[in-house]
TORKOL-4160 file (C-alpha; in steps of 0.2 Angstrom, whole numbers, padded with zeros to 4 digits, m for minus):
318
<pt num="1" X="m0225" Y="0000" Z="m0007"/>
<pt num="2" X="m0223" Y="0021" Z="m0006"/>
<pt num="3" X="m0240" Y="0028" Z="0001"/>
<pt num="4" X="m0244" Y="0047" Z="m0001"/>
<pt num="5" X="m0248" Y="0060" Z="0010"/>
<pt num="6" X="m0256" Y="0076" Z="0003"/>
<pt num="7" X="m0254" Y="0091" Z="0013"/>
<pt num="8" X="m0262" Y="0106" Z="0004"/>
<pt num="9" X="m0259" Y="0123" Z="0010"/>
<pt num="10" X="m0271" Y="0137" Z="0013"/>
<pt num="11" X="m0275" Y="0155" Z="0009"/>
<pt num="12" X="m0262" Y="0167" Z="0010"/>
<pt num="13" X="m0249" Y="0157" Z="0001"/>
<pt num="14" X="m0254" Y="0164" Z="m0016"/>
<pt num="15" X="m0241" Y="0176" Z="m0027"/>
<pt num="16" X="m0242" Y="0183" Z="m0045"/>
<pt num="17" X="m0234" Y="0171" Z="m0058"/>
<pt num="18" X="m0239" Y="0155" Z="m0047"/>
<pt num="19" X="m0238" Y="0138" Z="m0057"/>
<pt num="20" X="m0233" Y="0146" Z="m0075"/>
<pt num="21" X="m0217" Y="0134" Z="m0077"/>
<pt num="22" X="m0228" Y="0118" Z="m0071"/>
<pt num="23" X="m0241" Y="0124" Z="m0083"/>
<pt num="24" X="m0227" Y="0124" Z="m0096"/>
<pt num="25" X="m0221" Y="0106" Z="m0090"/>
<pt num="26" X="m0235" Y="0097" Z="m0089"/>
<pt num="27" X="m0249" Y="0097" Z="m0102"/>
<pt num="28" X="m0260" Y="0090" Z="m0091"/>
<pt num="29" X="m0260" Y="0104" Z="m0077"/>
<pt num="30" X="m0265" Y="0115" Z="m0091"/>
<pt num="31" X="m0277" Y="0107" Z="m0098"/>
<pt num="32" X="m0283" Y="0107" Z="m0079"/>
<pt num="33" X="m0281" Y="0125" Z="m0078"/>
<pt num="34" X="m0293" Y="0128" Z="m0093"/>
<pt num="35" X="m0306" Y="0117" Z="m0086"/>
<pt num="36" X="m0306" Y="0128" Z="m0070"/>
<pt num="37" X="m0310" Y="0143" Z="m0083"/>
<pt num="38" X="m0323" Y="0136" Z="m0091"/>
<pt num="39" X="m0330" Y="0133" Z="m0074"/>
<pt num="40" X="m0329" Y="0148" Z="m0067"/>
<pt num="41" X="m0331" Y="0159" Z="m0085"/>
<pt num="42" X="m0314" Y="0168" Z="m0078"/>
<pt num="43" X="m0299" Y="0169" Z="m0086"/>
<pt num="44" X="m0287" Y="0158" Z="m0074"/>
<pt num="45" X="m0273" Y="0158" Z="m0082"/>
<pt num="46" X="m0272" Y="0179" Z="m0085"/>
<pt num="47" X="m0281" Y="0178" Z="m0064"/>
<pt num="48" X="m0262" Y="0168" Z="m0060"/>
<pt num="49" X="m0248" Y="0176" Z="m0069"/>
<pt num="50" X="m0255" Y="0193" Z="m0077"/>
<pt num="51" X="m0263" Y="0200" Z="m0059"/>
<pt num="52" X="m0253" Y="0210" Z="m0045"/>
<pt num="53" X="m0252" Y="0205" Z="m0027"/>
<pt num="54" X="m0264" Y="0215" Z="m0020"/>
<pt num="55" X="m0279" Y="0210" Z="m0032"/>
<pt num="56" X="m0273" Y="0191" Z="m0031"/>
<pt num="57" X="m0277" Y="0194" Z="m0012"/>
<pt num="58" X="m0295" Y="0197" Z="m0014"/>
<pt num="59" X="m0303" Y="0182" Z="m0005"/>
<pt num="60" X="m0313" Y="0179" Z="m0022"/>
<pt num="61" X="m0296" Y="0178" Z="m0030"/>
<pt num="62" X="m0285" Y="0170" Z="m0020"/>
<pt num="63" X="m0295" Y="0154" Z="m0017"/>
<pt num="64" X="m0297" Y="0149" Z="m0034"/>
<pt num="65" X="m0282" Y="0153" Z="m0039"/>
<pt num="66" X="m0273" Y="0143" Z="m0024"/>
<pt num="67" X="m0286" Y="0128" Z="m0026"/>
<pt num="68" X="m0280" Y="0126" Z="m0045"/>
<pt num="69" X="m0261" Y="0127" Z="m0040"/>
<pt num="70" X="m0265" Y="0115" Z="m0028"/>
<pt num="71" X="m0274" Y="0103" Z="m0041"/>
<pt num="72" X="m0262" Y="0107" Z="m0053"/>
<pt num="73" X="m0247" Y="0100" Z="m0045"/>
<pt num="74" X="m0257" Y="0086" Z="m0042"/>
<pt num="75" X="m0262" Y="0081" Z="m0061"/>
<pt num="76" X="m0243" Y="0081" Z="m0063"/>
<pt num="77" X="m0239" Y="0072" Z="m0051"/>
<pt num="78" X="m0252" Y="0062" Z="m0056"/>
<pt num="79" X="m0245" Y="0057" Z="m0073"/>
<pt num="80" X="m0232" Y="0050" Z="m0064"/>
<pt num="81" X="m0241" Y="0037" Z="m0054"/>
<pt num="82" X="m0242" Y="0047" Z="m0039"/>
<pt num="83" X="m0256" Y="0047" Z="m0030"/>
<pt num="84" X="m0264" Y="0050" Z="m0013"/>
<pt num="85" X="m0267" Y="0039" Z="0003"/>
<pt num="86" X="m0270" Y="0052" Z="0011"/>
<pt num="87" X="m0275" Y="0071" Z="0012"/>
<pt num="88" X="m0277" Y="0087" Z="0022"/>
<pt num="89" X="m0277" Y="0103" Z="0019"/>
<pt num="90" X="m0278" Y="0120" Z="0029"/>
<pt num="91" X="m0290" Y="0132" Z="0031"/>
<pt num="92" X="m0294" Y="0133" Z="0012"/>
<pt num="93" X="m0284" Y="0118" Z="0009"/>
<pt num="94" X="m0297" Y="0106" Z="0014"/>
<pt num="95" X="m0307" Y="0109" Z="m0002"/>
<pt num="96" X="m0295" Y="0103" Z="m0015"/>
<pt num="97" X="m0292" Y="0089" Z="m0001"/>
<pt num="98" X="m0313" Y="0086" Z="m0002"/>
<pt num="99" X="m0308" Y="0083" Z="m0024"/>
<pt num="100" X="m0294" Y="0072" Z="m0021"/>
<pt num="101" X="m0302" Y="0061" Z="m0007"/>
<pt num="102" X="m0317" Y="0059" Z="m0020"/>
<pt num="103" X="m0329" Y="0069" Z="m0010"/>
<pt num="104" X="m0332" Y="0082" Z="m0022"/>
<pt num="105" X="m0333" Y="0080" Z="m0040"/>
<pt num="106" X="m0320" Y="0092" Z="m0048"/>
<pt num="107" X="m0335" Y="0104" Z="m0055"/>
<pt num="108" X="m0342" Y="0105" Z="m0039"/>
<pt num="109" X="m0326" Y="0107" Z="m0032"/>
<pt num="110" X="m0323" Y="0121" Z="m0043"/>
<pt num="111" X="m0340" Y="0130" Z="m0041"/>
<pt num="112" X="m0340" Y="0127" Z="m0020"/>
<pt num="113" X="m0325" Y="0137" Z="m0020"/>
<pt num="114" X="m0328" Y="0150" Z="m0031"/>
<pt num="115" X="m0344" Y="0153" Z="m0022"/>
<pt num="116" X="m0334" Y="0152" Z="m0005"/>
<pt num="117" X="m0321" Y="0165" Z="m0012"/>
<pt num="118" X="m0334" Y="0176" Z="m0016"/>
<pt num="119" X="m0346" Y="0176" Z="m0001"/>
<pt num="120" X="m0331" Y="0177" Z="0012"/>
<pt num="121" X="m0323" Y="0194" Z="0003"/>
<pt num="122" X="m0341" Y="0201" Z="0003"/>
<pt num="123" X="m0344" Y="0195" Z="0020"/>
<pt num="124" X="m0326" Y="0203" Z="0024"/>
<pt num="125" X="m0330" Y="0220" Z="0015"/>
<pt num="126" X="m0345" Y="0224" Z="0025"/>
<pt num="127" X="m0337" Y="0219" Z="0042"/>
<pt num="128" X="m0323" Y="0232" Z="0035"/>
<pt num="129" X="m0336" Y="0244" Z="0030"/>
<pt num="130" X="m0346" Y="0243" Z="0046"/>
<pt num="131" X="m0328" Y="0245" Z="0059"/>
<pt num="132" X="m0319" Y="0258" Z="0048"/>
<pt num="133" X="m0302" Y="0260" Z="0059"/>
<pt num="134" X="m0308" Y="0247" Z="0069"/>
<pt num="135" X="m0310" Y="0232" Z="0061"/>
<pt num="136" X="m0307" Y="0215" Z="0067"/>
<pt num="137" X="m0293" Y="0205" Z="0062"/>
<pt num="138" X="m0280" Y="0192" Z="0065"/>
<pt num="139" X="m0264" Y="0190" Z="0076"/>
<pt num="140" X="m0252" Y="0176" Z="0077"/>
<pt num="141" X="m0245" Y="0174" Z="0095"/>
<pt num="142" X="m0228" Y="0165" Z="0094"/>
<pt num="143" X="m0217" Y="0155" Z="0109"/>
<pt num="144" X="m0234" Y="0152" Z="0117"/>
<pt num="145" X="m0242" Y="0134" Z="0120"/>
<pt num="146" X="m0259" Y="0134" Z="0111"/>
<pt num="147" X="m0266" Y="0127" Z="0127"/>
<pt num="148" X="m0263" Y="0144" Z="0138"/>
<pt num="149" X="m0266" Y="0154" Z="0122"/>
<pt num="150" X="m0284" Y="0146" Z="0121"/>
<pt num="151" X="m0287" Y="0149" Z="0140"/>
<pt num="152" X="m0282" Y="0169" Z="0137"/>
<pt num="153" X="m0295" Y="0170" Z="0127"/>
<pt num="154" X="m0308" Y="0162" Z="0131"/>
<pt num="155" X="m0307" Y="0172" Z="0148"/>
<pt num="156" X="m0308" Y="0187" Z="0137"/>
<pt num="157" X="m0322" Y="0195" Z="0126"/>
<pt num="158" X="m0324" Y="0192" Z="0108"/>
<pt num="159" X="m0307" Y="0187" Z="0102"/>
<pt num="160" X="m0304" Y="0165" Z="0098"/>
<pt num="161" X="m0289" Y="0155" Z="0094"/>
<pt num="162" X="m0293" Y="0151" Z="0077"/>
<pt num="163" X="m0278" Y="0141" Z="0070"/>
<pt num="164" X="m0268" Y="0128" Z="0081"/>
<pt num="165" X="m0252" Y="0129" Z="0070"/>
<pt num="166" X="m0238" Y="0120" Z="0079"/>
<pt num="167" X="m0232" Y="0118" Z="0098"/>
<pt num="168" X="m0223" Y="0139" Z="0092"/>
<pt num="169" X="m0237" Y="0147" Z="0085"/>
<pt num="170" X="m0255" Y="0149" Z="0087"/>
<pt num="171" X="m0266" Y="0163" Z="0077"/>
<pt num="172" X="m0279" Y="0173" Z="0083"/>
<pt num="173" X="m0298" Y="0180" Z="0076"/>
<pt num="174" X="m0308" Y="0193" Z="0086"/>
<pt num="175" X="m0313" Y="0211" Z="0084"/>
<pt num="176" X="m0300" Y="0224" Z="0086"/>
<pt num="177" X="m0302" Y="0227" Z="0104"/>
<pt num="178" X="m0302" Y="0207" Z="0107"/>
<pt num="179" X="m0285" Y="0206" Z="0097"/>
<pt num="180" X="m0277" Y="0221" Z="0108"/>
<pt num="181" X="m0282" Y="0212" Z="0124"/>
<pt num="182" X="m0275" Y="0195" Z="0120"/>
<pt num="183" X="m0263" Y="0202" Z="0112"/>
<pt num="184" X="m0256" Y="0208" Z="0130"/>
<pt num="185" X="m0264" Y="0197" Z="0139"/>
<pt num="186" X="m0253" Y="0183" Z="0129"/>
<pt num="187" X="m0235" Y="0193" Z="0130"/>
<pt num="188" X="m0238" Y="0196" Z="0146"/>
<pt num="189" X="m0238" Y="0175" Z="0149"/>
<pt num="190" X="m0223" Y="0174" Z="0142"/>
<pt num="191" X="m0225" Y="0174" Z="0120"/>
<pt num="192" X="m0211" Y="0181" Z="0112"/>
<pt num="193" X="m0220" Y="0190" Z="0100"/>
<pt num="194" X="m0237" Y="0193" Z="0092"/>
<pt num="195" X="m0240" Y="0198" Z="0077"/>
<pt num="196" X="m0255" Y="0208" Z="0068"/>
<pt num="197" X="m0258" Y="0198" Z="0051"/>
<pt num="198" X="m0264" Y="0207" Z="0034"/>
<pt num="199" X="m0278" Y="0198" Z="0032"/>
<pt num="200" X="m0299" Y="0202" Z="0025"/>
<pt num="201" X="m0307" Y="0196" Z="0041"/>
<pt num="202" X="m0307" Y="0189" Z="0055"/>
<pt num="203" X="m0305" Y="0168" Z="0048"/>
<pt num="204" X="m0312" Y="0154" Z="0057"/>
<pt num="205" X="m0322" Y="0161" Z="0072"/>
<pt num="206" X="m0339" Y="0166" Z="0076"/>
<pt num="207" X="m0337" Y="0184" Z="0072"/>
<pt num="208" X="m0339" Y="0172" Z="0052"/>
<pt num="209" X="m0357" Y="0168" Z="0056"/>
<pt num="210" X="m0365" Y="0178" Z="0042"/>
<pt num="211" X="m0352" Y="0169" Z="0029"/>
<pt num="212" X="m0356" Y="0150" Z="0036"/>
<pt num="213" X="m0374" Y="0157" Z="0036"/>
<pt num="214" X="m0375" Y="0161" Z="0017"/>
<pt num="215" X="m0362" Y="0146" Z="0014"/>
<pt num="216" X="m0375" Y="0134" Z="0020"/>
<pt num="217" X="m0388" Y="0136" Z="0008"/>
<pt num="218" X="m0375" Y="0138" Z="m0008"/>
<pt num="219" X="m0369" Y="0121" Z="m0004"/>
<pt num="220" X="m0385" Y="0115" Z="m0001"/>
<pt num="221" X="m0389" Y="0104" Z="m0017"/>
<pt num="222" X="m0372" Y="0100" Z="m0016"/>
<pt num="223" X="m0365" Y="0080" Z="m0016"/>
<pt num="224" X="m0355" Y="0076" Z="m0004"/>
<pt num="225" X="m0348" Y="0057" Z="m0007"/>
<pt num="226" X="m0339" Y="0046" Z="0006"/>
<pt num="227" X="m0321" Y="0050" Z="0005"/>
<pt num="228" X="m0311" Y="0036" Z="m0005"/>
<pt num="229" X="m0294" Y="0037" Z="0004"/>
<pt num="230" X="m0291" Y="0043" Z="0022"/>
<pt num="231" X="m0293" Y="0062" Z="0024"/>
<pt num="232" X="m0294" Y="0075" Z="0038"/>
<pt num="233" X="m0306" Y="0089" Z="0046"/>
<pt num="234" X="m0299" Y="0105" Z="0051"/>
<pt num="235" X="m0315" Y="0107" Z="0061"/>
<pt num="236" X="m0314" Y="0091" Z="0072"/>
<pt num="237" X="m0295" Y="0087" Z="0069"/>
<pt num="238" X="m0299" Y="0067" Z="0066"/>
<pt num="239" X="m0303" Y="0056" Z="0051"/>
<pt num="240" X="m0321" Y="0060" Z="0040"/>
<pt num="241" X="m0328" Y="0043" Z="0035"/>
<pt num="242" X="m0344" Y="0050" Z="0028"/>
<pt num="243" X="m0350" Y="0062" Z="0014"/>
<pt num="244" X="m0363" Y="0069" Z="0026"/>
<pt num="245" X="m0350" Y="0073" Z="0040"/>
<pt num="246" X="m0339" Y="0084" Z="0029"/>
<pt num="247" X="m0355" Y="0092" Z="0021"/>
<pt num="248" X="m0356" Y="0098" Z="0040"/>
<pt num="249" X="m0340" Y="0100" Z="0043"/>
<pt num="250" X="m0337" Y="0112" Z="0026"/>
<pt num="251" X="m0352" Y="0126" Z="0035"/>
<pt num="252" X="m0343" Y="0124" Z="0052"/>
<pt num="253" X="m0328" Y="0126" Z="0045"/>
<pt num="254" X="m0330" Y="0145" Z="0044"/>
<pt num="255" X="m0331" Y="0147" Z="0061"/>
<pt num="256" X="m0323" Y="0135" Z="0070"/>
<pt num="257" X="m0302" Y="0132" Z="0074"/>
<pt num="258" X="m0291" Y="0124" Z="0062"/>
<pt num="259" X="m0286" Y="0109" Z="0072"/>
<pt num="260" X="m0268" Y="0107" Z="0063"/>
<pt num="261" X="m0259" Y="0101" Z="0076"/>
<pt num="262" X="m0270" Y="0086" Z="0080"/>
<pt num="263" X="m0274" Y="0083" Z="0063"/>
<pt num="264" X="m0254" Y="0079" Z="0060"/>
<pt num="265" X="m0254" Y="0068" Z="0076"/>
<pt num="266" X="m0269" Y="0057" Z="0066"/>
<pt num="267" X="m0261" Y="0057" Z="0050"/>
<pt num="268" X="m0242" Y="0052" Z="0058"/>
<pt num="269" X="m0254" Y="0037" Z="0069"/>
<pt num="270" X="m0262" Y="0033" Z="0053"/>
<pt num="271" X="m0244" Y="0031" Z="0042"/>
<pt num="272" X="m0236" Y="0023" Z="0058"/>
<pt num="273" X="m0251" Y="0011" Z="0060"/>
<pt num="274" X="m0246" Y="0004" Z="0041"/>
<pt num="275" X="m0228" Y="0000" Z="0045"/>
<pt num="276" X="m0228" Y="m0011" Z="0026"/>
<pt num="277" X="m0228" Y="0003" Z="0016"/>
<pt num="278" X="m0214" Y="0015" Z="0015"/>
<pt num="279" X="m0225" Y="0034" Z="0017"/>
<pt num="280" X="m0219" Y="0050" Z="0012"/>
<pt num="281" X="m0229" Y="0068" Z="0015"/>
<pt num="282" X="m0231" Y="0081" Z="0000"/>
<pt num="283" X="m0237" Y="0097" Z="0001"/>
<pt num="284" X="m0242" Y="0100" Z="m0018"/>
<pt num="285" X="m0246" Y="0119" Z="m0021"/>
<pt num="286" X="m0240" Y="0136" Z="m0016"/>
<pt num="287" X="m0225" Y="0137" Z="m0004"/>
<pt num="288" X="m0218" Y="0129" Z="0010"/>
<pt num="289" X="m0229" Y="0133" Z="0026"/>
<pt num="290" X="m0235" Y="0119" Z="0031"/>
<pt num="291" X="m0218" Y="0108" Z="0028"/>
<pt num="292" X="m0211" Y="0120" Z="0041"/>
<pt num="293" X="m0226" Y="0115" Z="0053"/>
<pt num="294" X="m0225" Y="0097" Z="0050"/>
<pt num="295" X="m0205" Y="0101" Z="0053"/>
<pt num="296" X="m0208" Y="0110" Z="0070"/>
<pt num="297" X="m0221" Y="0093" Z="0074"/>
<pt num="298" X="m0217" Y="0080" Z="0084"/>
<pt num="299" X="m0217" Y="0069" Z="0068"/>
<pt num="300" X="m0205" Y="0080" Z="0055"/>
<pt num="301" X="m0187" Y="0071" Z="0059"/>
<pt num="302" X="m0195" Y="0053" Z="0057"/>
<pt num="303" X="m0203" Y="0059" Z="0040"/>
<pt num="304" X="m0200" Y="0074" Z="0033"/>
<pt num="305" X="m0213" Y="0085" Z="0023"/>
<pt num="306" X="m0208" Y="0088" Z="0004"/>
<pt num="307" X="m0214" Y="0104" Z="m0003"/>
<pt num="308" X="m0222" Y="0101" Z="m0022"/>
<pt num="309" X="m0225" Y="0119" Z="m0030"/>
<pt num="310" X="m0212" Y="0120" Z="m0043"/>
<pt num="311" X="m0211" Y="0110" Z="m0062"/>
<pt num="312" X="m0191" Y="0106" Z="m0055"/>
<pt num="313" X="m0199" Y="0098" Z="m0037"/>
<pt num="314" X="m0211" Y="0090" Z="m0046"/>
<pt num="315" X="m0199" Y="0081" Z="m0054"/>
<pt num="316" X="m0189" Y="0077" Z="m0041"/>
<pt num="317" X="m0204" Y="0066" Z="m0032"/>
<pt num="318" X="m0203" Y="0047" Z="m0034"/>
């Protein structure tokens, strides 16, 4: 029997006209889109296809708008008899991995991240305001193992490896004289490069606090269920089992690293546990970026990642 592997991608991967031809294809991403509008009272399907880069960046933006490309392509793939064993998602990607696992109803899911999108840009805007010129950021440091990138900074002030990509890249969150000390610190260890990213904040370290802070009590009467299949936290890199956990794990989340790389090892011990079943990993949404990390794994050549964001790759998935 073919199992499933859901990988969903994160923000950043967002672009202006995103999911108009699955939309078009399939009546039932659509209708899925709508639902998301009459969630949120915004216009989604004007928010995807009608707004430039630069507005769709906007944290408040972007998450919804990735969250229902993400569900999208899986209503359609859906209406084909695939569906999920398994799920993960990064960074932001988790969320519509908490909907599909069965976590989160799909209002809640809705609602949670329209209220994540808009406390995070807020949260961002006044870290900008306060640090004008200065402000903190992110850098991705490449050709550097994430162990020695870790160990750079956490001999150095306010600066935290934040996202654990692949065994070639590790990103970066601190204040701006953090990032300009590791990023030295790290070439001169031997990285190839590092990289300043275009980013509203400084992602998943503690410089979020105030974000994970106000989080915390939006969530707060939230339901968190036991997940239904297998799924994955970016926080501790390992299965969640219960409701409560990924309730936890959802505030942490904020501040803590995305554990990607150990949360691909799980997942391939989990698929390589279940030798019955024949298992294949999609990455249903925008783009391609985590089907090149799962490539540059340990665990692409015995089972490649296939990228789902188009009403043509959809099709192609049996």
């Amino acid at each position: 029997m073919k199992k499933y592997a859901f990988l969903f991608p994160g923000q950043g991967a967002q672009e202006p006209g995103m999911m108009k031809d699955v939309c078009e294809s399939f009546p039932e991403s659509r209708k899925l889109l709508d639902s998301v509008s009459s969630i949120t009272g915004r216009d989604m399907a004007k928010l995807l296809w009608e707004t430039d880069q630069a507005e769709l960046s906007r944290s408040d933006n972007s998450q919804l708008a990735i969250t229902s490309a993400s569900l999208m392509v899986s209503e359609a793939l859906k209406s084909k008899g695939i569906v999920p064993s398994a799920a993960m998602g990064f960074s932001l990607g988790e969320f519509p991995a908490l909907g599909i696992s069965g976590v989160l109803s799909f209002e809640d899911l809705i609602r949670v991240v329209q209220k994540r999108g808009e406390i995070m840009q807020r949260v961002c805007e006044e870290i900008a305001s306060a640090n004008a010129g200065h402000a903190p950021g992110m850098s991705a440091i490449i050709g550097l193992p994430p162990k020695k990138v870790q160990e750079i900074c956490g001999g150095l002030k306010d600066v935290y490896a934040a996202n654990l990509n692949s065994v070639k890249q590790t990103v970066i969150s601190g204040t701006a004289d953090g990032l300009a000390a590791a990023e030295k610190a790290c070439t001169e260890a031997g990285a190839r490069r590092a990289i300043r990213l275009s980013v509203a904040g400084p992602f998943h370290c503690p410089l979020m606090q105030k974000a994970a802070d106000e989080f915390e009590k939006a969530i707060a009467d939230v339901s968190f269920a036991d997940p239904k299949i297998d799924l994955f936290s970016n926080v501790t890199g390992e299965k969640v089992v219960k409701g409560s956990d990924a309730k936890k794990n959802a505030v942490l989340h904020l501040t803590n690293p995305v554990r990607w790389t150990l949360e691909e090892k799980v997942l391939a011990d989990v698929m390589d546990a279940d030798p019955a079943n024949e298992w294949r990993v999609l990455e249903p949404g925008v783009g391609k970026v985590l089907s090149g990390l799962w490539r540059d794994s340990p665990f692409g050549e015995k089972r490649p990642s296939t990228p789902v964001n188009s009403a043509e790759s959809i099709g192609g998935v049996e």
